[in-house]
N, C-alpha and C positions, 0 to 999 in steps of 0.2 A: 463967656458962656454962650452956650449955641442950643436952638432949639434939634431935637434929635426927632425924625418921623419916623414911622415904620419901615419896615422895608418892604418893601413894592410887594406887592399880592398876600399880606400880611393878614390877617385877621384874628383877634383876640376878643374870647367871648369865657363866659363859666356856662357850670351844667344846671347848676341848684346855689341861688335864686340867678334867673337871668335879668341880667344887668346889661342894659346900654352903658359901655362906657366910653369914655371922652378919649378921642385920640393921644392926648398926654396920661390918663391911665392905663391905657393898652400899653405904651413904651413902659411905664411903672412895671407892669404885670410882666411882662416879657425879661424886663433886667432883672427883678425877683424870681423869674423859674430857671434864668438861664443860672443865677447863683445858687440856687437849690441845686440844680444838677450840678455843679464843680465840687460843691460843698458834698453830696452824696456818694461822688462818685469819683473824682480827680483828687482832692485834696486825701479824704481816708485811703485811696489803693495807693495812691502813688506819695504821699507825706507820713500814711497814719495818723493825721489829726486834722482838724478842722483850719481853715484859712483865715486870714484878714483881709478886708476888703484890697488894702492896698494890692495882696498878694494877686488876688483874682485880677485886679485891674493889669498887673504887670505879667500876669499869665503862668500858671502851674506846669512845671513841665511835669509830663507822661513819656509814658514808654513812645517814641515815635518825633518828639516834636515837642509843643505848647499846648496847650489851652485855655484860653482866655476869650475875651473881648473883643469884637472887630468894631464897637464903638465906646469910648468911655462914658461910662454912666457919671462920674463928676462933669462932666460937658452940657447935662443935662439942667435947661434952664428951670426947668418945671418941677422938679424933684432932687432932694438929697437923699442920699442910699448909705444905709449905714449896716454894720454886719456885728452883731455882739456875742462873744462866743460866752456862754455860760459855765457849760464843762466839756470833760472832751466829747463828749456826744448830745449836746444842746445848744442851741443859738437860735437867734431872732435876727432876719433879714427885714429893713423897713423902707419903703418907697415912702417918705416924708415931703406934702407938698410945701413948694415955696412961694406957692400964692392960695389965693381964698378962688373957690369956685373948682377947685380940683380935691379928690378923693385920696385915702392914703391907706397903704396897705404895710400889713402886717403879717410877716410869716414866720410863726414857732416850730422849731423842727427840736425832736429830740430822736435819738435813735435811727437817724435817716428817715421820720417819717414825723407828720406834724398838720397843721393848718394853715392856711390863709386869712385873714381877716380886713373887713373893710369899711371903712368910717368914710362917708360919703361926703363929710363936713370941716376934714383935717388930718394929723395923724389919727392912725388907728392904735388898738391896742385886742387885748386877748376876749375884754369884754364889749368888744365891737362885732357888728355882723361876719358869719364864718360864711368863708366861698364854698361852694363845691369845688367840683374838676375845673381848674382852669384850661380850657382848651386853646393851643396857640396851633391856628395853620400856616403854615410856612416859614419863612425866613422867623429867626431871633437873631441876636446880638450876639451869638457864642460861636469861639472860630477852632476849630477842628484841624 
């Protein structure tokens, strides 16, 4: 396993509560939005139904190409990413730390739309602190 950094001029912050987070949270939040959009957008137009992690990592084809990954998120020393589909319009995306001293986030989508949550002390869950807008400037991890 390999530590994964940002990519270069990369910046990840929320709107409501602002939150310093720790450069291995930023990669968390970035591989949980980049799976919210495949999950909202590539997997429903182009499958009709929600994905598996595995699917995402090995990339969705679209009209044009793939969709996927330009880094694996199992690569990632700092975090496990797991994808739980509930029904076909429900699932939880979770950035699970694999050490003490990192944050863990938790995203419930239902309907293509949902929350973020975040437990500053482990994994998270639904009755953990809710993010606002997570704002990501520049580069993520999603390859086009």
């Amino acid at each position: 396993m390999s530590q994964i950094g940002l990519p270069s001029g990369t910046q990840v912050s929320t709107d409501d509560p602002k939150i310093e987070f720790k450069l291995e949270e930023q990669v968390a939040l970035i591989f949980l939005s980049d799976i919210r959009f495949m999950e909202r957008n590539s997997c429903p137009n182009q499958l009709g139904r929600l994905c598996s992690l595995d699917e995402l990592i090995k990339g969705v084809k679209v009209v044009g190409g793939t969709i996927g990954f330009t880094r694996n998120p199992g690569e990632d020393s700092n975090y496990r990413y797991t994808v739980t589909i509930i029904s076909d319009d429900e699932y939880e995306a979770a950035a699970i730390p694999r050490r003490a001293g990192l944050g863990g986030f938790l995203s419930h989508i239902k309907k293509r739309f949902g929350d973020t949550y975040y437990n500053p002390k482990g994994a998270a869950t639904v009755k953990d602190q809710k993010l606002g807008g997570i704002l990501i400037e520049g580069a993520t991890f999603l390859s086009k």
